[in-house]
N, C-alpha and C positions, 0 to 999 in steps of 0.2 A: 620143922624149920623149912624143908625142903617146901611143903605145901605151902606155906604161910609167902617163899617167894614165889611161887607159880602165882596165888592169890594177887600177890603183889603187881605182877608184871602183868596179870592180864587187868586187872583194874584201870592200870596206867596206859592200854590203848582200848580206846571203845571200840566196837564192832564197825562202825563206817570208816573210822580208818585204817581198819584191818582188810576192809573188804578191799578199800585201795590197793593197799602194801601187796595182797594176795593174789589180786587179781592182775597185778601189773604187766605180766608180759599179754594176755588177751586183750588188754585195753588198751594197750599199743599198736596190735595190730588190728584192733576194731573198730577203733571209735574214729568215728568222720568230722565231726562236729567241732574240731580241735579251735577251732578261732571263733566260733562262737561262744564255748566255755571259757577260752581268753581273755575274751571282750568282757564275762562278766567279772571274771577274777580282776582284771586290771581294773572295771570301774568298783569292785569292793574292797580296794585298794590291798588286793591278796596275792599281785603281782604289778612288780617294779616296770617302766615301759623299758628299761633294756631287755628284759626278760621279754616284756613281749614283744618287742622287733627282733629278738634271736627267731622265737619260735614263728612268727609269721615270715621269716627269710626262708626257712625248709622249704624244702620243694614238695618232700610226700607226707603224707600225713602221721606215716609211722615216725619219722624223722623229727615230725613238730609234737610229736607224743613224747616222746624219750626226752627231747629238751623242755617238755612242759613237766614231765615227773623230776628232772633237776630241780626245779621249783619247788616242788610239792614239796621232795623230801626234804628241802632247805628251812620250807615255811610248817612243816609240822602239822600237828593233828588237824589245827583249824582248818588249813588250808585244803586239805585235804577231805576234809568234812563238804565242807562248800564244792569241793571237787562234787563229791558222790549226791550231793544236790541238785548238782547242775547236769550232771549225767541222768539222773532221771530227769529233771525238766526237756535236754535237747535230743535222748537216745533212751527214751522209757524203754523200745524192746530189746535192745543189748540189757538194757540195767536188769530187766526182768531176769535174760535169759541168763545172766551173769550169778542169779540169786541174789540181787539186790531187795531190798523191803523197803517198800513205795512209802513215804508220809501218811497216804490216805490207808492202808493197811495197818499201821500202825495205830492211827487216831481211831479208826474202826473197829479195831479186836482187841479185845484189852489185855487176850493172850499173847498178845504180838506188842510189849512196850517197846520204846525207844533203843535201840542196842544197851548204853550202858546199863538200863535199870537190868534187861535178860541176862547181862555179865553179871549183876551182883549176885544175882538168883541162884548162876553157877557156882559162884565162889562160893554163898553158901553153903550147896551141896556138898563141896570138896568137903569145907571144912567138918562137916556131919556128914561124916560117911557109913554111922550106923543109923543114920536117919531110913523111915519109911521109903522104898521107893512107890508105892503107889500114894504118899499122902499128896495131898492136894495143896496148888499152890495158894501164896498169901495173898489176900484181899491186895488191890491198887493200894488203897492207903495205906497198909503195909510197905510196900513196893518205895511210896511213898517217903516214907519212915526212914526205910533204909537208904535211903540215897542222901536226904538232909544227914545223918548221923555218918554218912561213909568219910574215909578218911580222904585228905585234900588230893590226895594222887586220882581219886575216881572220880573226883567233881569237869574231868576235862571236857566230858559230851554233855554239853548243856540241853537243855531242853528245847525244841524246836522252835516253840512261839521266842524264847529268852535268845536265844544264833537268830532269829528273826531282827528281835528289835537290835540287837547289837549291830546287826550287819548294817541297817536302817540307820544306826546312830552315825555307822562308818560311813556311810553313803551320805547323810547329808553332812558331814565334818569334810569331806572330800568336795561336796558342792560349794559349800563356801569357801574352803582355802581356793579349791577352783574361781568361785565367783572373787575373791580377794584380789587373787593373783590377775584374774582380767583387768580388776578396777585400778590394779598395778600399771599393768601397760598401759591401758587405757589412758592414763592420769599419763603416766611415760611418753606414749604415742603423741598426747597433747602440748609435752612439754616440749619437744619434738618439734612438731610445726611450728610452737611459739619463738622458737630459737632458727628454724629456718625461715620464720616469715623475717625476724628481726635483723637475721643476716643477710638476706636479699632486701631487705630495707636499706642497711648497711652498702650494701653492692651499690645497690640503682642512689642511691645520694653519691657515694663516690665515683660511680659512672658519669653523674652530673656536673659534679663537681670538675674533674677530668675534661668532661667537655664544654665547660665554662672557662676552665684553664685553657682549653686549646682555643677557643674561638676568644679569649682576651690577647692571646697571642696571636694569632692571626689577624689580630686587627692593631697592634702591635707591628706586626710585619707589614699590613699595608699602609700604613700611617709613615712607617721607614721608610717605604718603599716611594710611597708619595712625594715624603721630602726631598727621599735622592732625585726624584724625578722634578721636583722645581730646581732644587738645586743644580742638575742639570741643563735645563733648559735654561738657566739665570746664567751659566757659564755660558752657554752657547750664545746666549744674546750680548755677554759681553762681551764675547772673543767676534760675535759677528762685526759689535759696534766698535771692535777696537780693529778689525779687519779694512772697518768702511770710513774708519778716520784716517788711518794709513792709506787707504786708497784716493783720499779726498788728500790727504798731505802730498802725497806725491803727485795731483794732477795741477794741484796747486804749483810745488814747485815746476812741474814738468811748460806748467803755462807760462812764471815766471823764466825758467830758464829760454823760452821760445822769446819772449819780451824781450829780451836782453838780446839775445839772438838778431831780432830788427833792430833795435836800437844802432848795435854796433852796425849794421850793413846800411843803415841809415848814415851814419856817421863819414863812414869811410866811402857812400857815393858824396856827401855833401864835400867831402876834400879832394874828390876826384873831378868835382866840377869848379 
């Protein structure tokens, strides 16, 4: 029983992401290349952009390791696969010197399969323990064999070309929700100016408007202004001509009363003679 869970539990991590889990304190204090393995994780969408603005805020790179393995161990085998990927893609001579096993080594020596298939091989042996040690191993299609019939717990290390096309599918689902979400804004951006062209349409009519109200009323006010101004000058012409009929009443009387004035002095020399 005891063997059947050791069988168990190593089936259940493949070898690349043991090499992670194992390696993790030298990879923290080795690896330089930290935001360029970021950059690919974020665009195969195997890291969230919180995640990656934590790990790009660190200042040292051991710093952006330790908050990039929060991740890993959040996001599981896969992620962690694609780790050990991209570690040999950006830092082939740590990966080497770490005992990593390149792609090309693998696909080149048939001795050297993928991690999971060389885990089953072991499991295997456990479980035949009175097996040959020097018999020879089983043909690839063997190899083969056993991995289509392995139980679903060992199917998690897929086949290179297969995390290939999958990553591929994820990368372009990622470029069209991306390219969606622009033709979002975009369409957004547009509705946007349509609605501030409409509202400074709105503005400059009632700017105009405003200033048609005010120059109706200004002309208003000098129209007012005008009439108080005849209407003034009509007072003043009649207060003049009612100044100059008084003035003419009284030179009038002022004449008669002079008349009257001779008369009597006429009167009173003709009784004096």
């Amino acid at each position: 029983m005891s063997e059947n869970n050791f069988e168990g539990d190593q089936q259940e991590r493949c070898m690349e992401a043991k090499f992670v889990d194992d390696k993790s304190a030298e990879l923290i204090q080795r690896v330089t290349s930290v935001l360029p393995i970021a950059d690919e994780l974020r665009r195969k969408v195997m890291l969230h952009g919180e995640e990656y603005d934590e790990i790009k805020a660190k200042k040292t790179n051991q710093e952006k390791m330790r908050k990039l393995f929060e991740s890993l161990n959040s996001g599981g085998n896969k992620v962690k696969i694609a780790f050990y990927n991209l570690l040999e893609k950006f830092q082939l001579h740590l990966f080497e010197d770490l005992g990593g096993v390149s792609r090309k080594r693998k696909l080149s020596d048939p001795e050297t399969p993928v991690p999971c298939k060389r885990l089953n091989n072991e499991s295997n042996e456990l479980n035949n323990p009175h097996a040959s040690a020097s018999a020879t191993r089983p043909a690839p299609i063997n190899i083969v064999n056993n991995i289509v019939h392995e139980p679903p717990g060992t199917q998690e290390c897929e086949d290179p070309s297969t995390q290939e096309r999958e990553e591929d599918r994820s990368t372009q689902e990622s470029e069209e929700h991306r390219s969606t979400q622009e033709s979002e804004e975009h369409r957004s951006t547009q509705e946007s100016e349509e609605d501030r062209s409409t509202q400074e349409s709105e503005e400059h009519r009632s700017t105009q408007e405003s200033e048609e109200d005010r120059s109706t009323q200004e002309s208003e006010e000098d129209r007012s202004t005008q009439e108080s101004e005849e209407d003034r000058s009509t007072q003043e012409s009649e207060e003049h001509r009612s100044t100059q009929e008084s003035e003419e009443d009284r030179s009038t009387q002022e004449s008669e009363e002079s008349s009257c004035s001779k008369m009597r002095e006429h009167k009173k020399s003709m009784k004096k003679n």
